[in-house]
C-alpha positions in Angstrom: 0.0 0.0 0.0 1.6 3.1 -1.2 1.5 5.4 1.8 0.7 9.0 1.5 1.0 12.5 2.5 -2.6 12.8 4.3 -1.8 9.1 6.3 1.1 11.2 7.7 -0.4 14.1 8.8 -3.5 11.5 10.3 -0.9 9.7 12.2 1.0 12.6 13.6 -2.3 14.3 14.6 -1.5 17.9 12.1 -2.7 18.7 9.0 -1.3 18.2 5.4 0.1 21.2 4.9 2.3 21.3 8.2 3.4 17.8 7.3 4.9 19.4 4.1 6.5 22.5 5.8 8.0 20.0 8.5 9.6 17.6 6.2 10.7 20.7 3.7 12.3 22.6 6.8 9.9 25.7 6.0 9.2 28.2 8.9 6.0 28.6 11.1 6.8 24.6 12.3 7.6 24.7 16.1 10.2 22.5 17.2 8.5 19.5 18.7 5.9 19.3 15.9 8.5 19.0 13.1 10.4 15.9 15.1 6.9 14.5 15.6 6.5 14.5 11.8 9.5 13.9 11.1 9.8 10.8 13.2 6.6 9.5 12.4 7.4 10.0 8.1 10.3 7.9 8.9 8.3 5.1 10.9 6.2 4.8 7.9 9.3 4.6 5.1 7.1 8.2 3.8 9.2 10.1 1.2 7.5 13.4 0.0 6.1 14.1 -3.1 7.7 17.6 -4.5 4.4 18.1 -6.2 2.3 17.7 -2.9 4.8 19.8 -0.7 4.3 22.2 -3.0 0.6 22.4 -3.3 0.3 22.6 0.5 3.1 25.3 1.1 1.7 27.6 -1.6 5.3 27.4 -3.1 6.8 26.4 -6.9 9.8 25.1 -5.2 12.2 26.8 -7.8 14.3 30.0 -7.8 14.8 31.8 -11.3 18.4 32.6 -12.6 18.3 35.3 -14.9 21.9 35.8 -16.7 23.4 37.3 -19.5 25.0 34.5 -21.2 25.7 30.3 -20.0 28.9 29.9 -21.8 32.2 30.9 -20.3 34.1 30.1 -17.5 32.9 32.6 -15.2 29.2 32.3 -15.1 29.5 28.3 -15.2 31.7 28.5 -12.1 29.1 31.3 -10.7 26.2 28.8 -11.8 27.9 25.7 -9.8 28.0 27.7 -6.9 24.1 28.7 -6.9 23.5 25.3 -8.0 25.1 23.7 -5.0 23.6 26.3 -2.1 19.7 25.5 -3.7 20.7 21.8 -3.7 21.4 21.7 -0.2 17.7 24.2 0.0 16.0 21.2 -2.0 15.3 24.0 -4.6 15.4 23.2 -8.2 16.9 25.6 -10.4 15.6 27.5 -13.5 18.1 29.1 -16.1 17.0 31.9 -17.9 19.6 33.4 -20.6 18.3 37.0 -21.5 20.9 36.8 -24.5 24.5 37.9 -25.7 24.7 41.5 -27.1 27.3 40.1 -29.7 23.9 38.2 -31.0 21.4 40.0 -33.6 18.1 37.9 -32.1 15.5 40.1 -30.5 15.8 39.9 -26.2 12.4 38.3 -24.9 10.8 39.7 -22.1 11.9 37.0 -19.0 9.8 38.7 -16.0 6.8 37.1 -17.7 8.4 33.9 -18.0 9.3 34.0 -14.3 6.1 35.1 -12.5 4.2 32.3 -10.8 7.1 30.3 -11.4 9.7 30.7 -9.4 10.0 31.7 -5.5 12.7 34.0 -5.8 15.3 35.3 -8.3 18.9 35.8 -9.1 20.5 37.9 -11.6 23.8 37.5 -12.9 25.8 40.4 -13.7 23.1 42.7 -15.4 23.4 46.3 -15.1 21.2 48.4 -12.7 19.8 50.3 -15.9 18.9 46.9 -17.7 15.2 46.8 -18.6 15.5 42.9 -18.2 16.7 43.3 -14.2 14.0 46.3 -13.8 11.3 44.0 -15.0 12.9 41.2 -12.4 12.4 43.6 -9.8 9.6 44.7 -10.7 8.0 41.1 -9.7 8.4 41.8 -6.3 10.0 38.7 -5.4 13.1 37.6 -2.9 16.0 38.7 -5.3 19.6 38.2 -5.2 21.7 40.0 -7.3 25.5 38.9 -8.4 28.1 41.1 -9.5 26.1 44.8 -9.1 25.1 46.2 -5.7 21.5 48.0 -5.4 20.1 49.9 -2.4 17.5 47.9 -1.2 18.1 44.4 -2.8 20.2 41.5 -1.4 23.7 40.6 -3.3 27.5 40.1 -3.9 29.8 41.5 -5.8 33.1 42.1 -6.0 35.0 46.0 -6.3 35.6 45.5 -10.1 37.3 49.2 -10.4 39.9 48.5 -7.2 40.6 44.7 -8.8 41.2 46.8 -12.3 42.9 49.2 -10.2 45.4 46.7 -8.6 45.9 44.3 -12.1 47.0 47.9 -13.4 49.1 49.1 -10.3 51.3 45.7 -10.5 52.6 46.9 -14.0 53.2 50.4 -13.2 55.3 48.9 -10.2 57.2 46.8 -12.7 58.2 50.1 -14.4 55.7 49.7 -17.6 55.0 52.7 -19.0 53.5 52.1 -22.1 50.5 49.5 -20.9 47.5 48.4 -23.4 44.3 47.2 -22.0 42.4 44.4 -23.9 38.6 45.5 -23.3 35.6 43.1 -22.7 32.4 44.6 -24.7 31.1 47.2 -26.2 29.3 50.0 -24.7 25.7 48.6 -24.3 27.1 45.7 -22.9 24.4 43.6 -20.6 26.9 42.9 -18.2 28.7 44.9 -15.5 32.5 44.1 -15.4 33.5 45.9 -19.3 32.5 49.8 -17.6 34.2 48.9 -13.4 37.3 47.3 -14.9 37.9 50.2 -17.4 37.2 52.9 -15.2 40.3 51.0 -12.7 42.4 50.9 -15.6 41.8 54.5 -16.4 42.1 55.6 -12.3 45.6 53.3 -12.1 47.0 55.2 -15.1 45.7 59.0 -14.4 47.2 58.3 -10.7 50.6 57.6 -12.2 50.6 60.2 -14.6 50.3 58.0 -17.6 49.2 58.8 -20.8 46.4 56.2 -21.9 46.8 55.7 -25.8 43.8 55.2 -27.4 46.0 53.0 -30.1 46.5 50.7 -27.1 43.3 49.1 -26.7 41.7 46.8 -28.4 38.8 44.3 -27.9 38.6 40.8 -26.7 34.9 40.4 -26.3 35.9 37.9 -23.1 37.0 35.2 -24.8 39.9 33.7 -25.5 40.1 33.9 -29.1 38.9 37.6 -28.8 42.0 38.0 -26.2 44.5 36.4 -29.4 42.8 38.6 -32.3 43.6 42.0 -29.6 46.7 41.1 -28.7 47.9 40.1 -32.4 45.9 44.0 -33.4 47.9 45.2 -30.3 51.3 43.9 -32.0 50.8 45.6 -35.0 51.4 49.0 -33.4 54.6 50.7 -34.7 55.2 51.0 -31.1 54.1 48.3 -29.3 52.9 47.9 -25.3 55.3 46.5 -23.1 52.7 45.1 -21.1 49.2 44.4 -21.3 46.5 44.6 -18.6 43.2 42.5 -20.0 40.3 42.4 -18.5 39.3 38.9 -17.8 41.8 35.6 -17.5 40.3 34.3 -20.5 41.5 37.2 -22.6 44.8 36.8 -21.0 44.7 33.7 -22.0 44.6 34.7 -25.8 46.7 37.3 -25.5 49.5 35.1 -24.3 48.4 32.2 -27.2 48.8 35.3 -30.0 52.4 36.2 -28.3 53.6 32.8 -28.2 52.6 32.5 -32.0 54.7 35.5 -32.6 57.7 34.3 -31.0 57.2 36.2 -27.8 57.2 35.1 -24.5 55.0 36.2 -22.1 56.5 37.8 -18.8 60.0 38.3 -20.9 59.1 40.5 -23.8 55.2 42.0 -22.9 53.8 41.2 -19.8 50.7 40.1 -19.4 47.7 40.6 -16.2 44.3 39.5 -16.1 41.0 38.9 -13.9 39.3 36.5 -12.0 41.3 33.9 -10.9 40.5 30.7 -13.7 41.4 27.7 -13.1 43.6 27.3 -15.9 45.6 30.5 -14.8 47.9 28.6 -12.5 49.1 26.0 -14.9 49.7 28.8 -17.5 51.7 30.8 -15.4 49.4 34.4 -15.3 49.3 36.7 -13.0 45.7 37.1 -12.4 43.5 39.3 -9.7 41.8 36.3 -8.3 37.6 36.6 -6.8 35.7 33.9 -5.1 33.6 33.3 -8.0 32.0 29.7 -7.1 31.4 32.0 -3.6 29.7 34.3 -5.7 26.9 31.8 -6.5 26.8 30.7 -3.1 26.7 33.5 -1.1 23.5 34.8 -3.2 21.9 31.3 -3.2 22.0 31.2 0.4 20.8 35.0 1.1 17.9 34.1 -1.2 17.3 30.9 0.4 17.6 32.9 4.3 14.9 35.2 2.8 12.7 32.4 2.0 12.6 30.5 5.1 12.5 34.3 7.2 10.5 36.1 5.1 12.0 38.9 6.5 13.5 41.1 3.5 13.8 44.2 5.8 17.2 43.7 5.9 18.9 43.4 2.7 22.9 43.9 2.9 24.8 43.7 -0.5 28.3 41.5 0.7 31.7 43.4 -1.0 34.2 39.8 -0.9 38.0 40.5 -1.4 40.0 39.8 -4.2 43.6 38.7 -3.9 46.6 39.4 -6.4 48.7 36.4 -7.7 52.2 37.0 -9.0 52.8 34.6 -11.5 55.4 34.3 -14.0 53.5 36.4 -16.6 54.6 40.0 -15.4 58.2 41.1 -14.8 59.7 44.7 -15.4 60.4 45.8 -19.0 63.0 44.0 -21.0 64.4 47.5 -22.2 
């Protein structure tokens, strides 16, 4: 006999609908109830039914995550850290790309797409401005935002102009005077980092009384092959950089493929800095401005998932995490 939800709750002397908060871990339970249930689910080898729970708790049982783009190294790691923190929540997870700016196809509305389904939200790097992250907000749901900080709204970000900033600094310490920057994305762009990381590459070099070239920048579209195709437009230049600061590890990453092609070693003639810590940056040698990226996911998750069980969103703090510089064999004072 298959036993059900309503044999529980007639067993343990509650209704239906406490059985499912108690065995979900959902607030308004008190303490002796929820090992009651608990204990007597157990006695009778009951497993809930997602569908059931969620019926009875007036809940979907899924948060929305709303980001710019799936590919890449960066929002993968960001998505395996969400994915892990709603795991341990026993929340499933719906993915929601709002679309790459590099793409022609018309951006759907997704604030339609997420009302009535989801308990809550996260946003992946969108820009305040974005009408896609308005239209999130405008939901009125628990909402966690990664990667841009919002009076008001829970998130986690990092200081994207100080990380710029320090990535910058390092080869100015060196001695490099003539420094390109490989850029992310357009002006437009969906995503925060391309503006912050600029505007710390512009502060560094304004600080140190350094001219910034305009012939010295190109764009990698955060990529790897868009890092190879600047740094081989950056070698064209009659004068070359003698280091390059590029704005994500991925870029770097290019960048030091296209010197290698060339003949050039990265570190001994151009040195090379990037951002974010990849995993792939220690066993090619860069020197990187590391962030907690897989944190990045959990730290929302959970602040989404403490708002849920709470439903206290009085208190929203946005959390600043560190970054860290690595010296690697990448950077290294002029060779002239």
């Amino acid at each position: 006999m298959t036993i059900t939800i309503r044999d529980v709750a007639e067993a343990a002397g509650v209704s239906t609908a406490t059985v499912s908060r108690a065995l979900r871990g959902l607030p308004n339970v008190d303490a002796d109830t929820r090992a009651r249930v608990k204990q007597v689910a157990l006695s009778m080898d009951y497993v809930i039914s997602p569908s059931a729970s969620r019926l009875a708790s007036g809940r979907t049982g899924s948060i929305g995550v709303v980001t710019p783009q799936v590919a890449g190294w960066y929002f993968s790691t960001v998505l395996s850290g969400i994915e892990g923190a709603l795991q341990q929540g026993d929340m499933d997870l719906l993915l929601m790309s709002v679309g790459d700016e590099a793409s022609s196809a018309p951006r759907e509305p997704v604030a339609p797409r997420l009302n009535r389904r989801v308990d809550g939200v996260i946003t992946i790097a969108l820009v305040p401005e974005d009408v896609q992250l308005q239209s999130v907000l405008s939901l009125g749901l628990p909402t966690s935002l990664i990667g841009v900080s919002i009076a008001g709204v829970a998130g986690v970000h990092i200081d994207d102009v100080a990380a710029a900033r320090t990535a910058t600094q390092h080869l100015i310490n060196l001695g490099h005077r003539r420094i390109a920057v490989i850029t992310g994305a357009p002006p437009g762009t969906l995503y925060t980092a391309p503006h912050a990381r600029y505007h710390g590459f512009i502060e560094a070099m304004g600080q140190a009384g350094l001219a910034v070239d305009p012939t010295l920048q190109a764009r990698g579209y955060f990529t790897i092959a868009g890092g190879e195709r600047a740094m081989a437009e950056l070698l064209t230049q009659s004068d070359p950089p003698t280091a390059v600061f590029a704005m994500s590890d991925e870029m770097a990453f290019g960048a030091m493929r296209a010197l290698r092609s060339h003949g050039l070693q990265p570190g001994r003639e151009i040195s090379i800095a990037g951002i974010d810590g990849h995993d792939m940056a220690e066993l090619l040698d860069l020197t990187t401005v590391a962030q907690p990226v897989r944190d990045l996911g959990r730290i929302a998750a959970e602040s989404l998932l403490d708002q849920l069980r709470s439903g206290d969103r009085s208190v929203l703090p946005s959390v600043q995490v560190p970054t860290e510089i690595i010296l690697r064999g990448s950077t290294a004072p002029p060779a002239h």
